[in-house]
N, C-alpha and C positions, 0 to 999 in steps of 0.2 A: 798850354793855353787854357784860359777859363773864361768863361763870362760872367758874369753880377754885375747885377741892378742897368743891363744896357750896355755895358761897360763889357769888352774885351780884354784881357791880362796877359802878355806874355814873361811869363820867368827862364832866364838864361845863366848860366855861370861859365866864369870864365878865369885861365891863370894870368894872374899879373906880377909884375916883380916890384914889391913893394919898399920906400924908404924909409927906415926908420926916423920918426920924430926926432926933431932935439930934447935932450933931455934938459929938462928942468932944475933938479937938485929937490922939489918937493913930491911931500907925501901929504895925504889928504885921512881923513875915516869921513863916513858916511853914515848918518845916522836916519834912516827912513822913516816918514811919518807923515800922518794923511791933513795936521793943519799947515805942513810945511812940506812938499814935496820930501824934501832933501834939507837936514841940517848937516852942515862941515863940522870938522873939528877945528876949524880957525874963526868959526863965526858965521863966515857965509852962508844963505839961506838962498833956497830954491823953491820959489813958489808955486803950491798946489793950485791949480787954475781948477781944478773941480770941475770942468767939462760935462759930466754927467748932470749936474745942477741947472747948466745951462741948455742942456739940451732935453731935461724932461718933460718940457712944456711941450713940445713937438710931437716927442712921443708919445704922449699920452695921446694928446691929440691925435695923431693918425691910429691909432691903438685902437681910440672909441672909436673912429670913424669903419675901421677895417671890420671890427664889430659886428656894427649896424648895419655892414651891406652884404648880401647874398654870395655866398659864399662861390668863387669860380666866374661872377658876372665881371663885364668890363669894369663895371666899377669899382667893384672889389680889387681887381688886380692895380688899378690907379693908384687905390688907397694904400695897396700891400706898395707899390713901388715908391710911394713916399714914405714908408715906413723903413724900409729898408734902406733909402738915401739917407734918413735922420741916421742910425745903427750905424750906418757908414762914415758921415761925416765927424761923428763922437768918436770913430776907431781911426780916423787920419789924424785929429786933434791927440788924441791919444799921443799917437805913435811919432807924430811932429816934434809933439814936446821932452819925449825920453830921449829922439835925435838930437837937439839940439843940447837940451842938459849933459849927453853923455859925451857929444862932440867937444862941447868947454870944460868938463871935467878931463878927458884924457891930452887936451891940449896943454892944460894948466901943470896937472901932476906927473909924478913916474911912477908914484907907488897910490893905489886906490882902493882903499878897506871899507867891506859895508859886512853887515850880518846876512850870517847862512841863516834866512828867514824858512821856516813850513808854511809858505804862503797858503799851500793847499787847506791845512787844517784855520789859519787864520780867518781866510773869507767861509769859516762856518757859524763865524761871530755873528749873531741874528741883529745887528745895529750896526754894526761896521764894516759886513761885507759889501756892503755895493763900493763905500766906497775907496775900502783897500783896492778895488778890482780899478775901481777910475782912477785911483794916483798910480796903475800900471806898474807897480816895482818890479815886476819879471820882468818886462820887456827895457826899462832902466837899466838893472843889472847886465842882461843880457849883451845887450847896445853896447856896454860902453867896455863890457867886456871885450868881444870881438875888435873893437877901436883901439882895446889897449893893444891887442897882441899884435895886430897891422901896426902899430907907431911904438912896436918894441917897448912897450909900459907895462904893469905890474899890477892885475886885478885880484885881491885873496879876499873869500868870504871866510867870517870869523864865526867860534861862537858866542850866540846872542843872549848868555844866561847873564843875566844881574849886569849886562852893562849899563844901565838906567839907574843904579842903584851903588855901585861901586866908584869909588873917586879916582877919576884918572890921574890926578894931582900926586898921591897919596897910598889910594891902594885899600882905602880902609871902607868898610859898607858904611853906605847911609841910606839907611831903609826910607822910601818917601811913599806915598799914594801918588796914582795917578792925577790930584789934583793939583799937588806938589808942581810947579813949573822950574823953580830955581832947585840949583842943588848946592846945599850949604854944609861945608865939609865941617866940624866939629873938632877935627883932628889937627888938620893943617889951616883951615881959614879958606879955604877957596869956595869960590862962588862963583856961580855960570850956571846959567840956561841947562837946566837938566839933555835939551838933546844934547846942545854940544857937549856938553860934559861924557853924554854918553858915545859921540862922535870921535871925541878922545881916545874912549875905552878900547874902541872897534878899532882905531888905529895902533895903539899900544898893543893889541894883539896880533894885530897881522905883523908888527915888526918882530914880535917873541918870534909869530912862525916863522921865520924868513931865518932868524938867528940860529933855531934849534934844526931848521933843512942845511944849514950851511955846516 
């Protein structure tokens, strides 16, 4: 049992005998990224709702206000308690939207490839960590992990070097900038969306690892 913000919590676990899903016959990669939630290797996009965007006008708000009042006085505690409702409500939108992306990804696929990301060393990026932390990828990952092995599916993280860069098509590098959006292959002709293209990549490797474990 816990309490926050007024709020009581009880957490309980329990054994249950679980079904496996129907299988599908697909396989998915997952290419992570903070103007698209989630790009697929087939195209499909998962949109970043940016949560944190929407909820900073709040928190500042209560932020200055908790401020400016004397610290331990009833008002103060008012202020902390709406401060903390905001911090709350931005961690249920959060964790809302990784449920439900990871509930349609494992319903969808049987096999679901993303990159073994260092998230940790990531959000030390001085411009892009608030908002790697708001598109939530650990708890994404996590989520849909746990979902695959209850419905008997298939979650591998790969690794994440030059899959932005390398043609899934192909095989062959094609060095771009991060300004670079499309990825235009030189070799073979293929063209697509740098994520997807990179969504590919991450898939074409978790099927190498599944072939070289077998």
């Amino acid at each position: 049992m816990r309490r926050q913000n007024n709020k009581w919590y009880a957490c309980f676990s329990c054994e249950i005998d679980v079904e496996p899903a129907p299988s599908t016959g697909e396989e998915i990669g997952i290419d992570l990224g903070i103007l698209n939630l989630a790009t697929a290797s087939n195209g499909d996009l998962y949109d970043n709702h940016r949560f944190l965007k929407q909820s900073e006008k709040k928190i500042r708000y209560w932020n200055k206000i908790l401020s400016r009042r004397k610290k331990g006085s009833r008002r103060w505690h008012k202020a902390k308690q709406q401060l903390t409702k905001a911090y709350e409500q931005l961690a249920n939108r959060r964790r809302d939207r990784a449920h439900k992306v990871s509930r349609q990804v494992v319903d969808q696929y049987d096999l679901i490839a993303f990159e073994d990301l260092n998230i940790q060393d990531m959000v030390k990026h001085k411009t892009l960590s608030k908002w790697i932390l708001d598109a939530s990828w650990r708890s994404l990952v996590v989520y849909t992990t746990y979902k695959a092995e209850e419905a008997g599916k298939c979650v591998i993280q790969v690794n994440p070097q030059n899959t932005s860069q390398e043609c899934s098509n192909c095989r062959q590098m094609v060095r771009k900038t991060l300004d670079e959006r499309t990825h235009c292959c030189p070799n073979c002709g293929y063209t697509v969306d740098r994520d997807v293209n990179a969504a590919g990549n991450i898939l074409n490797r978790a099927k190498e690892q599944l072939e070289t474990a077998s």
